[in-house]
MMTF fields as JSON, N, C-alpha, C and O atoms, coordinates in Angstrom:
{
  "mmtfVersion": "1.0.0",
  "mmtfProducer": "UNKNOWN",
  "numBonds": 287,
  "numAtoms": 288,
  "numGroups": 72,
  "numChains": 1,
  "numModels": 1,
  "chainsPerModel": [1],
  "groupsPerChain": [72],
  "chainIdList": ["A"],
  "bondAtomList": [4, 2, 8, 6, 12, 10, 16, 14, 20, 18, 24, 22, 28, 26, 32, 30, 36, 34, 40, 38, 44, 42, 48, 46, 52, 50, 56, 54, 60, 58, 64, 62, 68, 66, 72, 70, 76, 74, 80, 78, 84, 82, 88, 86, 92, 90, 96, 94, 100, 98, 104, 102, 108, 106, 112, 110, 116, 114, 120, 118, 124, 122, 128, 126, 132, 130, 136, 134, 140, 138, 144, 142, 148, 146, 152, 150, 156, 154, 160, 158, 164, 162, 168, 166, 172, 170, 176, 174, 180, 178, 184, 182, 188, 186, 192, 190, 196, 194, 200, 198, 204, 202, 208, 206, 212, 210, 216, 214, 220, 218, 224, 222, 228, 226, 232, 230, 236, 234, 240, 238, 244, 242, 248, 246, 252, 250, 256, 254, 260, 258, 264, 262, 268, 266, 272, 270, 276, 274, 280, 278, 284, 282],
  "bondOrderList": [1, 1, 1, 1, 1, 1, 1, 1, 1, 1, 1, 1, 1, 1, 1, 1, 1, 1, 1, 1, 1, 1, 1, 1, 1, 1, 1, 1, 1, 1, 1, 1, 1, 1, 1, 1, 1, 1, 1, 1, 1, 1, 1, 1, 1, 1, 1, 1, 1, 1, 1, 1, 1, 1, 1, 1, 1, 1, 1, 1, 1, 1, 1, 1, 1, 1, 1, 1, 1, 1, 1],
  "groupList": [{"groupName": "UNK", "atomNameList": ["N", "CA", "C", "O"], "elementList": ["N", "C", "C", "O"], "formalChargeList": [0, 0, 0, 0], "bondAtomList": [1, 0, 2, 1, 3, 2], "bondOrderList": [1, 1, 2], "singleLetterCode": "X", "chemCompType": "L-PEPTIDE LINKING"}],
  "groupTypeList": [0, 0, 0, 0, 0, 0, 0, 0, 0, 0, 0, 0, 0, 0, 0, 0, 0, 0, 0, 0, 0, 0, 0, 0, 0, 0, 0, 0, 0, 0, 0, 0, 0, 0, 0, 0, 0, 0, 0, 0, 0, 0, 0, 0, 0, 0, 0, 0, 0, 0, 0, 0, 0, 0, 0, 0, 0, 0, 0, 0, 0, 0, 0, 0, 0, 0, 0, 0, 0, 0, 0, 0],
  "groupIdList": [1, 2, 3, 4, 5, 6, 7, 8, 9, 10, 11, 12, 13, 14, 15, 16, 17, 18, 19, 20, 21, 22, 23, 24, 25, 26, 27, 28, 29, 30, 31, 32, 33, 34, 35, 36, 37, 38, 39, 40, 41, 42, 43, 44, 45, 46, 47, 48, 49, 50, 51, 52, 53, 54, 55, 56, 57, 58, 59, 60, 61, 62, 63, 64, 65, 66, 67, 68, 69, 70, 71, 72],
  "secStructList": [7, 7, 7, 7, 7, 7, 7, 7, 3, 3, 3, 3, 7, 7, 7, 7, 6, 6, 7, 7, 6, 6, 3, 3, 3, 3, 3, 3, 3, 7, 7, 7, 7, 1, 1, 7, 7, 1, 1, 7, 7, 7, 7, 7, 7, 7, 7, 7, 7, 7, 7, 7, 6, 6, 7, 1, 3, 3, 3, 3, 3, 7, 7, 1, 1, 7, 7, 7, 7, 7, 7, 7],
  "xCoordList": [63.763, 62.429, 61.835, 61.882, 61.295, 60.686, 59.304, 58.251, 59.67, 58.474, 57.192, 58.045, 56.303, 55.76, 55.431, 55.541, 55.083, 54.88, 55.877, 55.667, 56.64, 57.639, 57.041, 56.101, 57.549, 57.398, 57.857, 58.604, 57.602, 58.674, 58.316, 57.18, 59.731, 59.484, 60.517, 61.615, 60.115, 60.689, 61.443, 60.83, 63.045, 63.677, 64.717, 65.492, 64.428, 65.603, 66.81, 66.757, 67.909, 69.386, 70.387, 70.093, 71.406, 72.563, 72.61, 72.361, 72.991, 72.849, 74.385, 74.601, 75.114, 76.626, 77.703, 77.354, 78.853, 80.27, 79.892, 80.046, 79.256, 79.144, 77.573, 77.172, 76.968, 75.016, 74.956, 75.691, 73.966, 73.01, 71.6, 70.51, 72.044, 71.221, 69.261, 68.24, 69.285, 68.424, 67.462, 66.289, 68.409, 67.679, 67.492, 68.183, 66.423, 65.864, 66.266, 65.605, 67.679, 67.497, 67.277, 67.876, 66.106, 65.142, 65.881, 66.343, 65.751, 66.269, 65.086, 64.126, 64.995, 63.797, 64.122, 64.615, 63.783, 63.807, 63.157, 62.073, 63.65, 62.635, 62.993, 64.042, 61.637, 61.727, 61.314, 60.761, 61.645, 61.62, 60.546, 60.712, 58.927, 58.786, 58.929, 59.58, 58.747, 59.254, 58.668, 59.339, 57.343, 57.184, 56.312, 55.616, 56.778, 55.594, 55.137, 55.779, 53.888, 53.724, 54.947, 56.077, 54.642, 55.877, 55.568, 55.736, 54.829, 54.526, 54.535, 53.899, 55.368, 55.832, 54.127, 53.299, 53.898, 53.261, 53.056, 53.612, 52.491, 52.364, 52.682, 51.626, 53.414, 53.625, 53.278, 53.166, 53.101, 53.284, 53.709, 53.501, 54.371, 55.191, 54.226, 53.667, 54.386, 54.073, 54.492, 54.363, 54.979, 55.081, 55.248, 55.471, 55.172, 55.179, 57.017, 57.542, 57.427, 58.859, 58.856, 58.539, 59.374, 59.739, 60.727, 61.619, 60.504, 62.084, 62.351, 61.269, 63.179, 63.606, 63.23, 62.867, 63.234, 62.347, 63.397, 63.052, 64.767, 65.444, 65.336, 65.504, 64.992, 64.784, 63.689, 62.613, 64.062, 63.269, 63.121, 62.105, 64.078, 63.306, 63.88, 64.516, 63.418, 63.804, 64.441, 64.161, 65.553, 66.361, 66.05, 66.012, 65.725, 65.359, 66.394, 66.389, 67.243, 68.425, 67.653, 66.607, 68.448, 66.993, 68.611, 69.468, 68.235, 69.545, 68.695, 68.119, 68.574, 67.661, 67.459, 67.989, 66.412, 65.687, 64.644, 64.075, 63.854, 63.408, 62.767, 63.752, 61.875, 62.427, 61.493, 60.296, 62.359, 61.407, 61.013, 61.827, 59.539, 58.954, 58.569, 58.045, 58.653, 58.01, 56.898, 56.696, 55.925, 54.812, 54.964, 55.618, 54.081, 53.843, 53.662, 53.466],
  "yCoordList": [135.347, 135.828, 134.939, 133.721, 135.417, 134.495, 133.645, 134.007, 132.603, 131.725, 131.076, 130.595, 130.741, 130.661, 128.855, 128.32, 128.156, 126.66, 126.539, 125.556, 127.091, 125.939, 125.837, 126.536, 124.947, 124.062, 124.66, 125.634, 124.328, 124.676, 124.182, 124.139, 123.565, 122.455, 122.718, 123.14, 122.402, 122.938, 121.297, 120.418, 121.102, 120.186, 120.719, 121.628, 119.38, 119.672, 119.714, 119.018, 120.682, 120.562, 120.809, 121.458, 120.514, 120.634, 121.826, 122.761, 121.882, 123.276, 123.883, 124.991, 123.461, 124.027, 123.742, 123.031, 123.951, 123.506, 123.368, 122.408, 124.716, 124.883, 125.288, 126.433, 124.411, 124.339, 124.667, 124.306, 125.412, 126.442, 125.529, 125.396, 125.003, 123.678, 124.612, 123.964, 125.636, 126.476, 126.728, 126.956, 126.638, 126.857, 125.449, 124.511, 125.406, 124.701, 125.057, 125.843, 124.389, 124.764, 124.225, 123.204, 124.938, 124.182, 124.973, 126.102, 123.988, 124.572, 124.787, 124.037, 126.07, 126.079, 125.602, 126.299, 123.928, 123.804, 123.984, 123.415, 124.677, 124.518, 123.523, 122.984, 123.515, 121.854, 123.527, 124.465, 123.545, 123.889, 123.263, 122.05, 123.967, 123.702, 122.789, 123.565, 121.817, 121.629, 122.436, 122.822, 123.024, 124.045, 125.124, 124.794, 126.529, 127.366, 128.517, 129.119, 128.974, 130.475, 131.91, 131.663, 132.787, 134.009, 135.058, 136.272, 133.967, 135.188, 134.68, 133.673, 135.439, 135.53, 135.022, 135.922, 133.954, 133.412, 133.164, 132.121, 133.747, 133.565, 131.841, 131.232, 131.144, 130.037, 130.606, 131.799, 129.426, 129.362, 128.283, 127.461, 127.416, 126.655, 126.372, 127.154, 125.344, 124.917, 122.979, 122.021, 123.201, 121.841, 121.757, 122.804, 120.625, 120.241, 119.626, 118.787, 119.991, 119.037, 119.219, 120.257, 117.748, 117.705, 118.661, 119.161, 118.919, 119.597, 119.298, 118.91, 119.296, 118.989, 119.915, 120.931, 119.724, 121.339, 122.673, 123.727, 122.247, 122.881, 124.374, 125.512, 123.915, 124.54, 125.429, 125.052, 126.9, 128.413, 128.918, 129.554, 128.66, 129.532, 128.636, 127.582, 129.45, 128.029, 129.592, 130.787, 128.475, 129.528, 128.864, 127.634, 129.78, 128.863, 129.379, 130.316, 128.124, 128.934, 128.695, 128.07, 129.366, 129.614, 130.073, 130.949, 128.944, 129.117, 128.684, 127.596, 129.921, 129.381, 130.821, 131.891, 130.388, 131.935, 132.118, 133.026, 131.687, 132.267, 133.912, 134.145, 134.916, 135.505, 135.382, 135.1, 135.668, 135.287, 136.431, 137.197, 136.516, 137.713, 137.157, 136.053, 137.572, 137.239, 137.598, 138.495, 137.334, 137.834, 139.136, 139.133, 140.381, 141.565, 141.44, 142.434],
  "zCoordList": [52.135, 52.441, 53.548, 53.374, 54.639, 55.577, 55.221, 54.696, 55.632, 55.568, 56.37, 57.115, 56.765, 57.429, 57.281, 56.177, 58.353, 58.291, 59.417, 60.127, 59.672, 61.073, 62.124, 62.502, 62.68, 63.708, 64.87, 64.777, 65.696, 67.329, 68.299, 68.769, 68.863, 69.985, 70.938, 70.576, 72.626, 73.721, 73.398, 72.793, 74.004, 75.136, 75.488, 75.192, 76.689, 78.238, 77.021, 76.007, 77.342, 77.282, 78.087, 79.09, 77.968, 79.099, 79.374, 78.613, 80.683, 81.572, 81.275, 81.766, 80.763, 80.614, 81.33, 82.273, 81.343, 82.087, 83.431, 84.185, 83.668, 85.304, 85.503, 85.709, 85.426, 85.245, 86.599, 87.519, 86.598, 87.508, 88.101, 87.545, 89.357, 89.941, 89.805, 89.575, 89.952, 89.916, 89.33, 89.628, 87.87, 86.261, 85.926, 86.322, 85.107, 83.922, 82.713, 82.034, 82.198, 80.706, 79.737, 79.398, 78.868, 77.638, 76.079, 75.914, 75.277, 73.859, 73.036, 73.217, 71.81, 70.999, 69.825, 68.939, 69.679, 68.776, 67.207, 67.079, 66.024, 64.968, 63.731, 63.378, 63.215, 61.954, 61.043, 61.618, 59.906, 58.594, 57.901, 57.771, 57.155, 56.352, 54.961, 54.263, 54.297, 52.801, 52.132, 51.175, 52.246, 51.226, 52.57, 53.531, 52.039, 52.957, 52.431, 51.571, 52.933, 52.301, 52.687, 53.109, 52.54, 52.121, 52.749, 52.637, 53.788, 55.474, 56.672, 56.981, 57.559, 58.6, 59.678, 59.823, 60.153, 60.837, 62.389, 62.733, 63.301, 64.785, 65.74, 65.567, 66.391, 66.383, 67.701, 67.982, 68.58, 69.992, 70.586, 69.694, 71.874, 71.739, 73.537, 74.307, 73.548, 75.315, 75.377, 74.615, 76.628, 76.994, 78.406, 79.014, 79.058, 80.65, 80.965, 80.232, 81.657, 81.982, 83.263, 83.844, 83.955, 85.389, 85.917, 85.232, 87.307, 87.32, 88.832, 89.272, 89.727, 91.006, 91.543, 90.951, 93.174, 93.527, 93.977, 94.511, 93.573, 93.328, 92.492, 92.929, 91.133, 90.244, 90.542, 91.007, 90.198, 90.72, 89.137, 88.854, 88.13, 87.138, 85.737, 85.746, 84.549, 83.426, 82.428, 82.332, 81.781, 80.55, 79.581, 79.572, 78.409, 77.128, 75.692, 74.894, 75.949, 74.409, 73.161, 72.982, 72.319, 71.135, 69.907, 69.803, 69.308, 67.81, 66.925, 66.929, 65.81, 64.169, 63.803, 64.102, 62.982, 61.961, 62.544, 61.937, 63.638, 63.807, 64.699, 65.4, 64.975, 65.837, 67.042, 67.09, 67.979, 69.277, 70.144, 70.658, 70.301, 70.92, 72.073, 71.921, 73.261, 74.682, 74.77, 73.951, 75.428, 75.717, 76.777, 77.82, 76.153, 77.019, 78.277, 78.975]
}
C-alpha cells in the first residue's frame, strides 16, 4: 500500500561509460518514512548544482517506489 512521508533528494551521478559532456546527470534520490500515513502525498524536489558551460540540458535517473509526474 503506498505511503506518504518520503523524502526526495536531487545528486550529481555518473554520466555513464560514455557520458554526454552536454548533459547533467542528477539521481532522485528517496529516504523511506519509519512510520507514514496510507496516502499517496505531493513531494516536490529542487536544488542548485554547478555545471560547466558545456552542459545544455540535465537527465534525471530515478530508481524506487516512487512515481514521478513532470510538470504540465
Amino acid at each position: 500500500m503506498p505511503r506518504g512521508g518520503f523524502t526526495l533528494a536531487l545528486e550529481a551521478v555518473d554520466g555513464g561509460i560514455n557520458p554526454d559532456r552536454s548533459m547533467l546527470s542528477l539521481g532522485l534520490v528517496e529516504t523511506a518514512p519509519a512510520s507514514g500515513t496510507t496516502a499517496q502525498t505531493p513531494v516536490e524536489v529542487s536544488d542548485v548544482f554547478e555545471a560547466s558551460q558545456e552542459v545544455t540540458k540535465v537527465g534525471i535517473r530515478h530508481v524506487g517506489v516512487i512515481e514521478v509526474v513532470e510538470p504540465a
